[in-house]
C-alpha positions in Angstrom: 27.7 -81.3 -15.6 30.8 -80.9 -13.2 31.1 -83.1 -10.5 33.6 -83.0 -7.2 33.2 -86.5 -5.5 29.2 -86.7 -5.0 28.2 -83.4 -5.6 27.0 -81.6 -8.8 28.0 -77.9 -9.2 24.5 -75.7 -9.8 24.8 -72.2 -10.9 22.1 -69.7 -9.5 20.2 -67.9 -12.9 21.0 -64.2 -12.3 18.6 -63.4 -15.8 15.5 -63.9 -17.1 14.1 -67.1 -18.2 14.0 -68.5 -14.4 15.6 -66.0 -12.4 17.0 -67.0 -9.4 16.6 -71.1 -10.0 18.8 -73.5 -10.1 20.8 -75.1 -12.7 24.1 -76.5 -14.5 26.4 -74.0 -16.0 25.1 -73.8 -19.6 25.2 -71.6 -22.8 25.2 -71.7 -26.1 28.4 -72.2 -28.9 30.2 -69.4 -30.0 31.0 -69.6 -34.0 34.1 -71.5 -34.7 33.9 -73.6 -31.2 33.5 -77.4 -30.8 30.7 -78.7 -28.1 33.8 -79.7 -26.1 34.9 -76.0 -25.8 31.3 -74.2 -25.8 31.0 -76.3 -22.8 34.4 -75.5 -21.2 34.1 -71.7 -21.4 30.6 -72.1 -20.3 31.3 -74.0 -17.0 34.4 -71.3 -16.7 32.2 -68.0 -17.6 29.3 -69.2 -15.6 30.3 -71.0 -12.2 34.4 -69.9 -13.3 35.0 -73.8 -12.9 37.6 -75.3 -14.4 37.5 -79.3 -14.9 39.6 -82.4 -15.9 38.5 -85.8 -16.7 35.7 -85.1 -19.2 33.8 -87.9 -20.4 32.0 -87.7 -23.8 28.6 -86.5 -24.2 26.3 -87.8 -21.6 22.9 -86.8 -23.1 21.5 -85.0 -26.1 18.4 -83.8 -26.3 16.2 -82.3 -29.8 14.5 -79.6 -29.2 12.4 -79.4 -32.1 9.8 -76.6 -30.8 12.6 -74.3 -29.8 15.3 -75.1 -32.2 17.8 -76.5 -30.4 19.8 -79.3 -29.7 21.3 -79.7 -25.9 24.1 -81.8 -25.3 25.6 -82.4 -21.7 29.0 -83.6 -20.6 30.7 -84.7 -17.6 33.5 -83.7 -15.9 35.0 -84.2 -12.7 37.1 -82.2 -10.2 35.3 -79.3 -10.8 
């Protein structure tokens, strides 16, 4: 979640599931990455932010019925 004083940058979903809502910049891990750089290149690929001050995960969340595991960071100056 990138953040630039009290706002929260949203990326508008250009695909299918939820076309056209709105969300954080998310993705999934590349083989080899960390969660600290999925998350990066994410944020960059999606909203082609680029951010400072990261803070450690903020939230993770099982998602046994899908299969996945979410975890969300901060960062600031987005």
């Amino acid at each position: 979640m990138c953040t630039w004083a009290d706002r929260i940058l949203l990326a508008k979903r250009a695909i299918e599931p939820r076309k056209g809502f709105w969300t954080v910049p998310a993705g999934y891990m590349e083989l080899g990455e960390t969660t600290e750089q999925a998350a990066e290149r994410e944020a960059r690929e999606e909203a082609c932010a680029k951010h400072r001050d990261r803070t450690a995960a903020r939230h993770v969340q099982r998602g046994p019925r899908i299969g996945q595991v979410q975890i969300m960071y901060r960062a600031r100056g987005c």
